[in-house]
C-alpha positions, 0 to 999 in steps of 0.5 A: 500500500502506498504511503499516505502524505497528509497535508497540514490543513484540512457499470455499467450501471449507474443509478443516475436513473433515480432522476425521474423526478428532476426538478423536486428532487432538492428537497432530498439533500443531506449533510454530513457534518461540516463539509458539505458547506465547503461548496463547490469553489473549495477545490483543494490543492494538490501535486499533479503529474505527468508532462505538461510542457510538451503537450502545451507546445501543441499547436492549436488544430482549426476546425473547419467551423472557424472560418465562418460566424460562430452560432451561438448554442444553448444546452436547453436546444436538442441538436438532431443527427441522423446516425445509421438510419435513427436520430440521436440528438445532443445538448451544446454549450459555447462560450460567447463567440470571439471577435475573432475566431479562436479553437476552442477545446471541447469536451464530450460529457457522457450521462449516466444509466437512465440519467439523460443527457438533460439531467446530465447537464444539471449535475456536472454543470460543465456547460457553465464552466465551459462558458467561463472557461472558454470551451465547448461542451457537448452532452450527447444522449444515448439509447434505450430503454432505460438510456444508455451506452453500448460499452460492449459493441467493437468499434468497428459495429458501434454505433455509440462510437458511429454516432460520436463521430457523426456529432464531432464531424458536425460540431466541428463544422460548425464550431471552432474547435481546437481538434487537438483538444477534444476531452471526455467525462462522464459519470458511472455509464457514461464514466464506463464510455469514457473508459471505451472512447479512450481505450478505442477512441485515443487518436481523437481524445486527449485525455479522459476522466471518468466519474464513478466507473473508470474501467481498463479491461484487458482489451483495452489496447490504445494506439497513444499514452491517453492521460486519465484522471479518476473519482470514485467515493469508497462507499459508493451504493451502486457501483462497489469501489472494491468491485460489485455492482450493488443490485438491491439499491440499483433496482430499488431505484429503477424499479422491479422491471427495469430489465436488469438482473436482480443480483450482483455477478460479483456481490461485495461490501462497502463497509472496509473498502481498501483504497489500494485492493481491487475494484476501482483502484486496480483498474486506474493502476492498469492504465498507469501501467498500460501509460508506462508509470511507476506503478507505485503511487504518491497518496496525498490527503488533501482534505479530510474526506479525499486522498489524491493518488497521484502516479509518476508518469514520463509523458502522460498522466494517471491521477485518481481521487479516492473520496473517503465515505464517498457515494455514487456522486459527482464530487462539488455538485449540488445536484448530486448532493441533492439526491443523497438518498439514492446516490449517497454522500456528496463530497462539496471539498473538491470539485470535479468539474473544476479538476477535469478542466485543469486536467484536460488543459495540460494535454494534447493529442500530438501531431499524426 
C-alpha cells in the first residue's frame, strides 16, 4: 500500500436513473457534518503529474467551423443527427463567440444509466464552466430503454462510437474547435464510455476522466499514452469501489422491471473498502501501467474526506481521487448532493468539474 502524505490543513450501471423526478428532487439533500458547506469553489490543492510542457507546445488544430460566424448554442436546444438510419440528438454549450475566431477545446460529457443527457447537464454543470472557461461542451444522449451506452459493441459495429463521430464531424463544422483538444467525462455509464472512447477512441481524445466507473479491461489496447484522471467515493451504493455492482439499491431505484438482473455477478461490501485492493483502484493502476508509470503511487490527503493518488508518469498522466465515505456522486455538485438518498454522500471539498478542466488543459493529442 502506498504511503499516505497528509497535508497540514484540512457499470455499467449507474443509478443516475433515480432522476425521474428532476426538478423536486432538492428537497432530498443531506449533510454530513461540516463539509458539505465547503461548496463547490473549495477545490483543494494538490501535486499533479505527468508532462505538461510538451503537450502545451501543441499547436492549436482549426476546425473547419472557424472560418465562418460562430452560432451561438444553448444546452436547453436538442441538436438532431441522423446516425445509421435513427436520430440521436445532443445538448451544446459555447462560450460567447470571439471577435475573432479562436479553437476552442471541447469536451464530450457522457450521462449516466437512465440519467439523460438533460439531467446530465444539471449535475456536472460543465456547460457553465465551459462558458467561463472558454470551451465547448457537448452532452450527447444515448439509447434505450432505460438510456444508455453500448460499452460492449467493437468499434468497428458501434454505433455509440458511429454516432460520436457523426456529432464531432458536425460540431466541428460548425464550431471552432481546437481538434487537438477534444476531452471526455462522464459519470458511472457514461464514466464506463469514457473508459471505451479512450481505450478505442485515443487518436481523437486527449485525455479522459471518468466519474464513478473508470474501467481498463484487458482489451483495452490504445494506439497513444491517453492521460486519465479518476473519482470514485469508497462507499459508493451502486457501483462497489472494491468491485460489485450493488443490485438491491440499483433496482430499488429503477424499479422491479427495469430489465436488469436482480443480483450482483460479483456481490461485495462497502463497509472496509481498501483504497489500494481491487475494484476501482486496480483498474486506474492498469492504465498507469498500460501509460508506462511507476506503478507505485504518491497518496496525498488533501482534505479530510479525499486522498489524491497521484502516479509518476514520463509523458502522460494517471491521477485518481479516492473520496473517503464517498457515494455514487459527482464530487462539488449540488445536484448530486441533492439526491443523497439514492446516490449517497456528496463530497462539496473538491470539485470535479473544476479538476477535469485543469486536467484536460495540460494535454494534447500530438501531431499524426
Amino acid at each position: 500500500m502506498p504511503a499516505v502524505h497528509r497535508n497540514p490543513s484540512p457499470v455499467r450501471l449507474v443509478t443516475a436513473a433515480l432522476f425521474v423526478a428532476l426538478v423536486g428532487l432538492s428537497a432530498c439533500s443531506s449533510s454530513k457534518g461540516s463539509a458539505s458547506s465547503a461548496g463547490s469553489s473549495s477545490t483543494a490543492a494538490a501535486p499533479t503529474s505527468g508532462a505538461t510542457s510538451t503537450t502545451a507546445a501543441i499547436a492549436a488544430r482549426p476546425s473547419a467551423g472557424c472560418q465562418q460566424t460562430q452560432p451561438a448554442a444553448q444546452l436547453s436546444k436538442k441538436y438532431t443527427i441522423a446516425v445509421a438510419g435513427t436520430d440521436r440528438w445532443y445538448l451544446l454549450s459555447n462560450p460567447a463567440p470571439a471577435a475573432t475566431a479562436k479553437p476552442r477545446p471541447l469536451v464530450v460529457d457522457f450521462h449516466g444509466l437512465s440519467e439523460g443527457a438533460q439531467a446530465h447537464v444539471l449535475m456536472s454543470k460543465l456547460g457553465d464552466l465551459g462558458q467561463q472557461e472558454g470551451f465547448v461542451v457537448v452532452t450527447p444522449n444515448g439509447t434505450k430503454t432505460p438510456v444508455q451506452w453500448d460499452v460492449t459493441a467493437p468499434p468497428a459495429t458501434n454505433k455509440d462510437v458511429a454516432f460520436i463521430k457523426a456529432f464531432l464531424a458536425k460540431v466541428e463544422a460548425e464550431q471552432c474547435i481546437d481538434t487537438a483538444r477534444v476531452y471526455a467525462t462522464g459519470l458511472s455509464d457514461g464514466a464506463f464510455m469514457t473508459s471505451y472512447v479512450g481505450c478505442n477512441m485515443a487518436d481523437t481524445f486527449a485525455a479522459i476522466a471518468p466519474v464513478a466507473g473508470v474501467q481498463h479491461p484487458a482489451t483495452c489496447k490504445p494506439g497513444r499514452k491517453v492521460p486519465v484522471l479518476a473519482f470514485h467515493g469508497t462507499q459508493d451504493p451502486i457501483l462497489y469501489f472494491n468491485g460489485g455492482i450493488g443490485m438491491g439499491k440499483l433496482n430499488s431505484v429503477l424499479g422491479p422491471k427495469n430489465g436488469l438482473p436482480t443480483t450482483s455477478a460479483a456481490p461485495t461490501t462497502t463497509e472496509a473498502p481498501q483504497i489500494s485492493g481491487a475494484g476501482y483502484p486496480e483498474h486506474v493502476k492498469a492504465w498507469a501501467v498500460a501509460n508506462g508509470c511507476n506503478p507505485t503511487p504518491t497518496d496525498t490527503r488533501i482534505s479530510s474526506e479525499v486522498i489524491h493518488r497521484v502516479y509518476s508518469c514520463p509523458d502522460s498522466a494517471v491521477e485518481f481521487y479516492i473520496v473517503l465515505g464517498g457515494g455514487h456522486a459527482w464530487p462539488g455538485s449540488a445536484f448530486s448532493q441533492s439526491i443523497a438518498n439514492f446516490v449517497g454522500y456528496t463530497t462539496m471539498q473538491i470539485d470535479a468539474s473544476k479538476l477535469d478542466w485543469a486536467f484536460f488543459k495540460r494535454f494534447a493529442l500530438p501531431a499524426s
